[in-house]
C-alpha positions in Angstrom: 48.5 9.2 38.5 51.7 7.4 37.5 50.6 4.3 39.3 47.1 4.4 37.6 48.7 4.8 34.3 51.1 1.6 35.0 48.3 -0.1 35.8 46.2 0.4 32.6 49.2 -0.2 30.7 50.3 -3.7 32.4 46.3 -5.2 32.2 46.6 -4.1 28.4 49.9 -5.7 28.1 48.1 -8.8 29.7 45.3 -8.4 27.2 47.5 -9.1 24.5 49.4 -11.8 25.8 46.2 -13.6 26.2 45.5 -12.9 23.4 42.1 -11.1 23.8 42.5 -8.5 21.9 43.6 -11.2 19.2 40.1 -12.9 19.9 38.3 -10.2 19.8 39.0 -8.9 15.9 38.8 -12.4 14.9 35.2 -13.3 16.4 33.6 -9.8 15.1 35.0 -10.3 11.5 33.5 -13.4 11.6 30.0 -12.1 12.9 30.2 -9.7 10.1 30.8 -12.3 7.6 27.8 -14.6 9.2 25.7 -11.7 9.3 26.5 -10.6 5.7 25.5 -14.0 4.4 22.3 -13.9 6.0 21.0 -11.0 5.4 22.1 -11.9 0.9 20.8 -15.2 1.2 17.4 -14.7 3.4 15.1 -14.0 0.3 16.9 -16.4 -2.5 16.9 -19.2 -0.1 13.6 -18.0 1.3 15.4 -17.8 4.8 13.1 -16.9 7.8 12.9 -12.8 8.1 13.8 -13.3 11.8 16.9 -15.3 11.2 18.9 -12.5 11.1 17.8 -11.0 14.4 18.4 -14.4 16.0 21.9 -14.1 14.9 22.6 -11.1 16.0 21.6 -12.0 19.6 23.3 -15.1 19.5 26.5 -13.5 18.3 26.0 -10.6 20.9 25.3 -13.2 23.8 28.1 -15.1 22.8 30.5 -11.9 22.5 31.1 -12.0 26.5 31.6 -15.8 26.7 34.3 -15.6 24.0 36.4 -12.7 26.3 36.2 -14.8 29.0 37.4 -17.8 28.0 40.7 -16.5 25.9 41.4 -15.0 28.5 41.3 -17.9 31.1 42.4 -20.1 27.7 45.1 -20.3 25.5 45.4 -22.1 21.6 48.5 -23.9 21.3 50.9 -26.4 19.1 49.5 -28.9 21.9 45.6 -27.7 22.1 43.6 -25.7 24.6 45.5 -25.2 27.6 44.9 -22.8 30.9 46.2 -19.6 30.6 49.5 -19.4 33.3 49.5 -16.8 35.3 52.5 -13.9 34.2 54.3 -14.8 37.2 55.2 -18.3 35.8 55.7 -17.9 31.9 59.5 -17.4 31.6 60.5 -13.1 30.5 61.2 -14.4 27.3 58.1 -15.3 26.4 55.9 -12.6 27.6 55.5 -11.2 24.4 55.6 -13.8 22.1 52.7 -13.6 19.7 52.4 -16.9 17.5 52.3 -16.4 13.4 48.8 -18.0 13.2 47.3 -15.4 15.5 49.3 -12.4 13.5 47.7 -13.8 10.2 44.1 -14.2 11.7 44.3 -10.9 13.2 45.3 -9.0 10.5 43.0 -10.8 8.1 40.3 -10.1 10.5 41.1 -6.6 10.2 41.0 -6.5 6.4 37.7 -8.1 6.3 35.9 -5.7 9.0 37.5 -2.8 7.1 36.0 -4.1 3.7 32.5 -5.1 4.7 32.2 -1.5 6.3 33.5 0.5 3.1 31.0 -2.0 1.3 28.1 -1.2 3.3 28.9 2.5 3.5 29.4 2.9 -0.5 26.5 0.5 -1.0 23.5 2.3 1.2 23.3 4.6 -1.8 21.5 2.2 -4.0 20.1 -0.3 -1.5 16.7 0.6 -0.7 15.6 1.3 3.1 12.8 1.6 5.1 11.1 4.8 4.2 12.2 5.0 0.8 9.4 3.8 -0.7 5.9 5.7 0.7 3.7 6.0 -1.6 2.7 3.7 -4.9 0.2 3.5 -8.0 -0.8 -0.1 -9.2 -1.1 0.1 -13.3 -4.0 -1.5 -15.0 -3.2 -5.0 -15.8 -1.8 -6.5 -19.2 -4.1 -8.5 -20.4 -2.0 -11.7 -22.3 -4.0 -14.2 -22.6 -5.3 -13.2 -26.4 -9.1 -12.9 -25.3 -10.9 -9.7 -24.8 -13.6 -10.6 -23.5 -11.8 -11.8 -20.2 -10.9 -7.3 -19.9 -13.8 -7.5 -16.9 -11.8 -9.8 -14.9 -8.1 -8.2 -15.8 -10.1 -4.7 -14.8 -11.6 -6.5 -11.6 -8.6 -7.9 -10.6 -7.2 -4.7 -10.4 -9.3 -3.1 -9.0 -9.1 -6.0 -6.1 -5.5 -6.0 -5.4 -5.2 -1.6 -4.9 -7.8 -2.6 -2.4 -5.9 -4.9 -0.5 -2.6 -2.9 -0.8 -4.9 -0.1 0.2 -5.4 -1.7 4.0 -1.2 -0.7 4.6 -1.7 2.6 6.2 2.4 3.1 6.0 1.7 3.6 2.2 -0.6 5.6 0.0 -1.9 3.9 -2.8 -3.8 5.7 -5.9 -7.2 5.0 -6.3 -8.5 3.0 -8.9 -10.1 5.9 -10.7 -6.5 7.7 -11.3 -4.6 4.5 -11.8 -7.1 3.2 -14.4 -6.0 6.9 -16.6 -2.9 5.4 -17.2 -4.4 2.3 -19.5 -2.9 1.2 -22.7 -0.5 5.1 -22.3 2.6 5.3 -23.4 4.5 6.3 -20.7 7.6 5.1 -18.4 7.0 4.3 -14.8 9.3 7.7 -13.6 6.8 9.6 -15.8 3.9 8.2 -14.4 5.0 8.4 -11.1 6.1 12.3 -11.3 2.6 13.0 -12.8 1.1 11.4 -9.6 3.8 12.2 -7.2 4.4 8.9 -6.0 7.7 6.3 -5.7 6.6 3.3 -7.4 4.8 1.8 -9.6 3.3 -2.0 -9.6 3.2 -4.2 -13.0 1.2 -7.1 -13.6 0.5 -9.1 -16.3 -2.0 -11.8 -17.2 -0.9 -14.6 -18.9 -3.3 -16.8 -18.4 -6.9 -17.1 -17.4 -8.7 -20.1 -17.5 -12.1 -21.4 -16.4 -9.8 -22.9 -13.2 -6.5 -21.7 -13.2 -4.8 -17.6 -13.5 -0.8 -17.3 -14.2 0.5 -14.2 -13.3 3.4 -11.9 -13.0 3.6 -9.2 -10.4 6.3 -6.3 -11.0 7.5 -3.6 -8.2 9.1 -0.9 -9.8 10.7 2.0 -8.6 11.0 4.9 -10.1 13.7 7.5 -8.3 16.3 8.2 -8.8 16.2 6.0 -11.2 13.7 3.4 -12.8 15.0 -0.3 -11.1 13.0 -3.5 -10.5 12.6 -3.9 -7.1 10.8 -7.7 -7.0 9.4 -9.6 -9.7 7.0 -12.8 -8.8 5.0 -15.2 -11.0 2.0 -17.2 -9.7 -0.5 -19.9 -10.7 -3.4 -20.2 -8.5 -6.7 -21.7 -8.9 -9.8 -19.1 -9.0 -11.3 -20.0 -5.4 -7.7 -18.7 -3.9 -7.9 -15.9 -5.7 -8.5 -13.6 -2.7 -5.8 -15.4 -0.6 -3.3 -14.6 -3.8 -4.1 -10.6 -3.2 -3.0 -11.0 0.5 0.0 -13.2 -0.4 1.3 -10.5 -3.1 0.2 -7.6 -0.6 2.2 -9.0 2.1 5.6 -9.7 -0.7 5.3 -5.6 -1.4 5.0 -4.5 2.0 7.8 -6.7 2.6 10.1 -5.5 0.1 9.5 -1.6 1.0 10.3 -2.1 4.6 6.4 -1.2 5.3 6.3 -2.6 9.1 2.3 -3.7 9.0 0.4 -3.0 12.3 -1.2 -6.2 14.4 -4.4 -5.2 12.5 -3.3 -5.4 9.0 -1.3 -8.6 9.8 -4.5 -10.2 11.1 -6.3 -9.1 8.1 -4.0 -10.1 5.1 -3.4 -13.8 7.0 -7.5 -14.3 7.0 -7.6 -17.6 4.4 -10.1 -16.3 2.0 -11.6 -19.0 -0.2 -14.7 -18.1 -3.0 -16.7 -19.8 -5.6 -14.8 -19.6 -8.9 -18.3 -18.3 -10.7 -19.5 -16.4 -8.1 -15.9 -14.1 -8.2 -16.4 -14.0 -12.0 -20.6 -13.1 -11.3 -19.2 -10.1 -9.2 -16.7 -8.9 -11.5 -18.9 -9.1 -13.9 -21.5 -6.8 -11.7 -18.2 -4.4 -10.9 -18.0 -4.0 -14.4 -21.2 -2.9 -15.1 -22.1 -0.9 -12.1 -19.1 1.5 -13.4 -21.4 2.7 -16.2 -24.0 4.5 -14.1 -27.0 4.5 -16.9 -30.5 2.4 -15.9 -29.3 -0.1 -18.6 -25.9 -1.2 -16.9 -26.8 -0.5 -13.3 -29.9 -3.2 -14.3 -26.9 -5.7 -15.9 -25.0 -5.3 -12.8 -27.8 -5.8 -10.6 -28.2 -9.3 -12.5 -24.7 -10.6 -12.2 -24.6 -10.0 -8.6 -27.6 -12.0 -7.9 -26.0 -14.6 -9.8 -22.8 -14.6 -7.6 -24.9 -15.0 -4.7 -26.7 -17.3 -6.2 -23.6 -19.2 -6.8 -22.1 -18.4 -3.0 -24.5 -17.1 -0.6 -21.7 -16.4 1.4 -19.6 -14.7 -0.4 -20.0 -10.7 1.2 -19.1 -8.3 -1.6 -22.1 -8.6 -4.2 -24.2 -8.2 -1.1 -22.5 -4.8 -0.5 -22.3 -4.3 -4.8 -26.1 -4.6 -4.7 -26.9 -2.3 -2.1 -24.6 0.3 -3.9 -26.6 0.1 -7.1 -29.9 0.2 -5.7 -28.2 3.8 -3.8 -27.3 4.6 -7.1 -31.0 4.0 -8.7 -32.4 5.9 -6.3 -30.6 9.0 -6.5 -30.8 9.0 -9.7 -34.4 8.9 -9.7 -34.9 5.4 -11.9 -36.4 3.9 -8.8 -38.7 4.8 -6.0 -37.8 5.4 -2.3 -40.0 2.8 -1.3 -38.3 -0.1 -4.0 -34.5 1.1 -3.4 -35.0 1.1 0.5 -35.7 -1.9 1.5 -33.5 -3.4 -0.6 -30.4 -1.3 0.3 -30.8 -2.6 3.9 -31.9 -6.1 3.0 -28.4 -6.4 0.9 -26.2 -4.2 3.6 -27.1 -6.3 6.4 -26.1 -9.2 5.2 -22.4 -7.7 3.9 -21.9 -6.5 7.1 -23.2 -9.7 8.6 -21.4 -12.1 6.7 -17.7 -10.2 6.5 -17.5 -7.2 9.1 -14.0 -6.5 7.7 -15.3 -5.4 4.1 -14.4 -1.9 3.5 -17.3 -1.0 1.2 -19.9 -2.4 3.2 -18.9 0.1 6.0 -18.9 3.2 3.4 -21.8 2.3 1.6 -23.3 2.2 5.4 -21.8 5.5 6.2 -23.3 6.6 2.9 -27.0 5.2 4.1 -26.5 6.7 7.6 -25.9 10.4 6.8 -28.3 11.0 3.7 -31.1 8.7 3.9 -30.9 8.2 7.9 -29.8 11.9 8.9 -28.0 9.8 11.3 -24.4 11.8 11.7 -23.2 10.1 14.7 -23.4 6.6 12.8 -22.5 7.5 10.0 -18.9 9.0 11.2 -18.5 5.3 12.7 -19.2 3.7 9.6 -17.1 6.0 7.6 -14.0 5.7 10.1 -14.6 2.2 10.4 -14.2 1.7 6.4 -11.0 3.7 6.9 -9.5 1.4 9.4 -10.0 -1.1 7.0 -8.5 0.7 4.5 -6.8 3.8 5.4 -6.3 4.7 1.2 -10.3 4.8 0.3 -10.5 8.5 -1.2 -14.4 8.1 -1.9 -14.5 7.4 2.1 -12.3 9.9 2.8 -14.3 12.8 0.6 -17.6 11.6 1.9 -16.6 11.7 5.4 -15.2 15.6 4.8 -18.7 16.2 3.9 -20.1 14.8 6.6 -17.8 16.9 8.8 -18.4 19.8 6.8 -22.4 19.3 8.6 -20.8 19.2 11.7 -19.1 22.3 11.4 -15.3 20.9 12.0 -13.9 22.6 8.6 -10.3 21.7 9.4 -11.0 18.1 9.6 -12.9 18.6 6.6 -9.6 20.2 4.4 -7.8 17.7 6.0 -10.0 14.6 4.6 -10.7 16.2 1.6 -6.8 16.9 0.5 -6.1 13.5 1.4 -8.5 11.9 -0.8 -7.5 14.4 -3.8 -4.0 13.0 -3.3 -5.6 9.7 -3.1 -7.2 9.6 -6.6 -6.0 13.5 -8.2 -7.5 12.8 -11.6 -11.3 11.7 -10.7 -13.5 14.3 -11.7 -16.3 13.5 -9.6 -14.5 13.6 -6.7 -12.4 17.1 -7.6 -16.1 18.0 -7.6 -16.2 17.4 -4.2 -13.5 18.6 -2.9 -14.0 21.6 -4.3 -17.1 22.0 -2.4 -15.2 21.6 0.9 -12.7 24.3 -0.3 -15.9 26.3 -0.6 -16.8 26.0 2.7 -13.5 26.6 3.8 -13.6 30.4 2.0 -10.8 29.0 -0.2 -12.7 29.7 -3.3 -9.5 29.8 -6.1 -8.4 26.7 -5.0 -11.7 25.2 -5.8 -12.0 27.0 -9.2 -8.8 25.2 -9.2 -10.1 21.6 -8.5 -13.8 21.9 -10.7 -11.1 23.0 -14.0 -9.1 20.2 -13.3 -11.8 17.4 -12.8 -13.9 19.2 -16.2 -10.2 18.9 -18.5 -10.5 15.1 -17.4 -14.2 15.1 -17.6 -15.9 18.0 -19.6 -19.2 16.7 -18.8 -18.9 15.8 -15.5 -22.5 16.0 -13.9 -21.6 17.0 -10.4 -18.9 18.8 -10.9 -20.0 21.4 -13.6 -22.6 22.2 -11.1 -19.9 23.2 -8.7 -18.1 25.0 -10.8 -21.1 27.2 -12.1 -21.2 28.3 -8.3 -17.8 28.9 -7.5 -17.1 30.2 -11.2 -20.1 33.0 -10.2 -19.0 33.9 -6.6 -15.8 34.8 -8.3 -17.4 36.9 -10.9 -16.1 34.4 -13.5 -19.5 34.9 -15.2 -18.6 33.6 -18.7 -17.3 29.9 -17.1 -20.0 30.1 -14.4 -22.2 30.2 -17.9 -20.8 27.7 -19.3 -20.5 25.1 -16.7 -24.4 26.1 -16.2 -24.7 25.3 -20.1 -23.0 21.7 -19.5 -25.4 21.0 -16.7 -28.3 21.8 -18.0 -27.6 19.7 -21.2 -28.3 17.0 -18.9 -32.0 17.9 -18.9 -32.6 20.2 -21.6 -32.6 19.3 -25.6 -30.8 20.8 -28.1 -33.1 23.5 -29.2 -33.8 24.8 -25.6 -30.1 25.2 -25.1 -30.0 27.1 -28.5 -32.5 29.0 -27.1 -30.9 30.0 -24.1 -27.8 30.9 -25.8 -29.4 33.5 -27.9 -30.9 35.2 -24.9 
């Protein structure tokens, strides 16, 4: 055991005179500094993301080279000579450290000390991957003085949560919910509380004209404490318009530490070009469809002609078109045999021309369950749409439904809370999830949903007709009569309802 011990103690003795260990504080103070600079300059100076990583293995190859040559090397007053072996260097000598290597050393150990007591005291505020999981994008600022350009701020919108919707590593509010928040008062924290989310994204138009849009993109988060994360301002020309959502898409997921799957990268790097009128013919459309009465669903229906028209390529207003022809026919405004044909006509060709459109595959899913009876393709259509985009609630509530037919109720509750966390303050679609907390036996909770969705929407058609159900099967009779009130004023005039209301 002595002997051993000896031995350790002479190689570290040789260490030093070598001056290894010397080497060895010096070389990772200076990787920490390299490293340091990197990782603060990367995004001013628009560094590569992967020029950190190649640093590091650099540093960490480089690491064992350094060891062995100080300690077959030696710096001295005359240059780089060969190490002498401890039987030749003269006793008084052995230990004989140089001032230049004291200096470096002990500054070497300052520095390591101080970039670790700056990272540790620092990870409070620096954001990390997993901080940020969930986000709402506000409705846009409209600057550019003209209100009659709110159809393309509101499309726009509408646009980019769809893209930011592919990136299944965040949820992202639906349109619906986010659109609630419009011209409100309120502070991103307080928004984000209501909708139980950790950021917010601004934008602002500045500027929209007949070839050009300017603007400014915002990340925001809002615990524990409202900070700007990123800010970004663009001009691009209206036919890039679509490559723009990808490009500010990709800039978020970047600055939350979202790592995107092979899919989503393949998805956001498609280059995306479209007629400038043909985009503003289909927002147009968007905007109209919204309003579902014959009068705007026959606008809408106009405007997306137009935009193929303008691009018969172009896959969306083929997929806009089907939708509203759907909508006309359950509605009753048009006949089976009009709406049919051209629901297919239209959603063959959106599939046809872009198979990676999310609406074209719900829209199909839609067609497939209640038109075709056809559950098997309609549960490929819906999960195809949510591969596309994992955060589309009115995919997600549909398909619940659908699995509701099949009999797989857990599925169902497990769609159906999803897309009420996905858009919480849509009435239409509180309506349907509380029909599949019906079917589940969970029949407070959906009382719970059909109040909410009537405080947002008091005459919501669907869902006073759920509630008049559930509000009866829990002997609520006086709100099961009134939600029956609410939907029958969809049928009935004034004097019948007076009627009934004496009786």
């Amino acid at each position: 055991m002595p002997d051993h011990t000896d031995k350790l103690h002479r190689f570290w003795q040789e260490l030093k005179r070598r001056r290894v260990i010397h080497v060895i504080t010096v070389y990772a103070s200076a990787s920490f500094v390299l490293i340091e600079l990197v990782n603060n300059l990367a995004e001013p100076l628009h560094l590569p993301s992967t020029l950190a990583t190649i640093l590091i293995i650099i540093l960490a190859v480089g690491f064992p080279l350094t060891i062995i040559l100080s300690w077959l090397y030696d710096l001295t007053g005359e240059g780089i000579e060969k190490t002498k072996p401890i039987d030749e260097v003269p006793e008084g000598q052995l230990t004989k450290v140089p001032n230049a290597w004291k200096i470096a050393t002990y500054t070497s150990f300052v520095v390591i000390i101080g970039l670790l007591t700056l990272n540790i005291t620092g990870n409070g505020t620096k954001l990390r991957a997993g901080d940020i999981q969930s986000l709402v994008i506000l409705p846009f600022d409209n600057f550019t003085g003209d209100d009659g350009l709110e159809y393309f701020v509101s499309g726009m919108h509408s646009s980019l949560i769809g893209d930011i919707g592919k990136i299944s590593g965040l949820r992202v509010i639906s349109k619906t919910s986010s659109s609630t928040y419009k011209d409100m008062d309120m502070s991103v924290p307080q928004i984000a509380a209501e909708l139980d989310v950790d950021a917010a994204v601004e934008a602002s138009v500045m500027c929209l004209g007949e070839d050009s849009i300017c603007i400014q993109f915002k990340l925001i988060s809002a615990f524990p404490e409202e900070k700007q994360l990123w800010i970004a301002d663009y001009k691009e020309e209206k036919s890039q318009i679509l490559n723009l959502y990808n490009r500010v898409t990709k800039h978020i997921a970047e600055e939350v530490q979202v790592e995107l799957t092979p899919s989503e990268e393949r998805l956001l790097a498609e280059v995306l070009m479209v007629d400038k009128e043909a985009y503003d013919a289909f927002l147009r459309g968007r905007y109209y469809w919204d309003d579902l009465s014959p009068e705007s669903l026959n606008k809408a229906l106009e405007y997306l002609n137009l935009a193929i028209e303008k691009d018969p390529d172009f896959a969306p207003p083929y997929a806009g078109i089907a939708q509203v022809w759907v909508g006309l026919a359950q509605m009753g405004f048009a006949p089976p045999e009009i709406a049919g044909p051209k629901i297919y006509e239209n959603i063959n060709k959106a599939l046809e021309l872009d198979p990676d459109f999310a609406d074209s595959h719900f829209i199909n899913g839609i067609i497939a369950v209640w038109t075709e009876w056809n559950w098997e393709k309609g549960e490929k259509e819906f999960l195809h749409a949510l591969a596309i985009n994992p955060n589309d609630a009115m995919s997600r509530i549909y398909y619940a439904h659908l699995l509701m037919s099949l009999q797989r109720t857990d599925e169902a509750q497990s769609q159906g809370l999803r897309a009420a966390e996905l858009d919480p303050l849509n009435p239409l679609l509180l309506g349907l999830y509380g029909v599949v907390l019906c079917d589940a036996g969970r029949w407070e909770e959906a009382y719970e949903a059909c109040e909410k969705g009537l405080t947002l929407d008091p005459g919501n058609f669907f869902t006073t007709s759920v509630m008049e159900f559930v509000a009866y099967h829990l002997e609520r009779y006086e709100a099961s009569y009134n939600a029956a009130k609410l939907y029958l004023s969809n049928y009935l005039d004034k004097e019948a309802l007076y009627q009934i209301d004496k009786v």
